[in-house]
N, C-alpha and C positions, 0 to 999 in steps of 0.2 A: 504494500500500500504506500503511493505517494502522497502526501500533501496538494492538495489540488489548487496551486497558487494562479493569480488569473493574470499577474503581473500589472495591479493597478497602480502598483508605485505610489500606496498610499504610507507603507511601512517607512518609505524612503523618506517622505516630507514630512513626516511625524517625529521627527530625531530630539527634537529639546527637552531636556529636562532628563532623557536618557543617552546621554549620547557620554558622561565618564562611566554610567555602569556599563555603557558597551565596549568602553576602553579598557575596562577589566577585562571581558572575556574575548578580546583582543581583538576589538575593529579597529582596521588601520586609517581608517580615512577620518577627516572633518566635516564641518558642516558649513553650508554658506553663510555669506555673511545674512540673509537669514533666520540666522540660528537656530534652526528647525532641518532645514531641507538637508539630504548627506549630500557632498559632493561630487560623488558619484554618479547623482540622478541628472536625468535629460528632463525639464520640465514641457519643453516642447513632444519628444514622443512619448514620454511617460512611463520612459526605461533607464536602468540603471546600464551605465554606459561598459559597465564589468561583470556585467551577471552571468557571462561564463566562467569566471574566474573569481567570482562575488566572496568575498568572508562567508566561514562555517557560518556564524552567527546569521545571517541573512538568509539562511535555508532552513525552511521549518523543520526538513526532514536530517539534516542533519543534528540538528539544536533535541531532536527529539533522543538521541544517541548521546549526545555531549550532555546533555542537561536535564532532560523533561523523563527520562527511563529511571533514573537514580532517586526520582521520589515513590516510584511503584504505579505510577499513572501507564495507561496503554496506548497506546498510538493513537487511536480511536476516542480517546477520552481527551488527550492532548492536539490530538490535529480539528476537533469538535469544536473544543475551548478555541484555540484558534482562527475557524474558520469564522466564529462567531463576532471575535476580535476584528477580524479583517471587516466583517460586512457591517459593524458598526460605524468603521471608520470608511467604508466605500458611500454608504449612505449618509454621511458628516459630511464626507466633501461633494457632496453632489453630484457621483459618478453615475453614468450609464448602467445600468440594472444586469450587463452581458460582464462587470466586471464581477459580480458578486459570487463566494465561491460556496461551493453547493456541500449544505451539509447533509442533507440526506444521504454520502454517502460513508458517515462517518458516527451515525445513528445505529 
């Protein structure tokens, strides 16, 4: 099972407020001046410019292995939580309803 990310790049411009506790678990990049947005992000395609190469931390699916398995939670219970996460904040910023990711299959 992967994470079924839709690639709104809403994760991306939400960075303030956490962007040292993400320098703990080792994001290399900063943020625009901003303060929020990572630098990474294309605001025009509304891609991160290295998301083949993107930090662990920025992959639900790997975050789920590095971090989210060590508390006894299941994929399913963590990629749920998440999905939920994301489509609050796809529908905060106003997005197209094709980017919100589908928890039904994580029910």
């Amino acid at each position: 099972m992967k994470f079924g990310c839709t690639s709104c790049g809403c994760c991306c411009s939400r960075m303030s407020g956490n962007i040292e506790a993400l320098k703990k678990l080792g994001f290399p990049h900063g943020v625009k001046n901003d303060g929020k947005t990572c630098e990474m992000f294309n605001e025009k395609t509304r891609l991160c410019t290295v998301y083949n190469s993107r930090p662990d931390i920025c992959n639900v699916d790997k975050t789920f292995y590095s971090i989210h398995s060590k508390t006894g939670k299941t994929k399913k219970e963590v990629f749920l939580n998440e999905s939920k996460i994301c489509n609050s904040f796809i529908r905060e910023a106003g997005l197209d309803e094709k980017y919100l990711v589908d928890e039904k299959q994580y029910k």
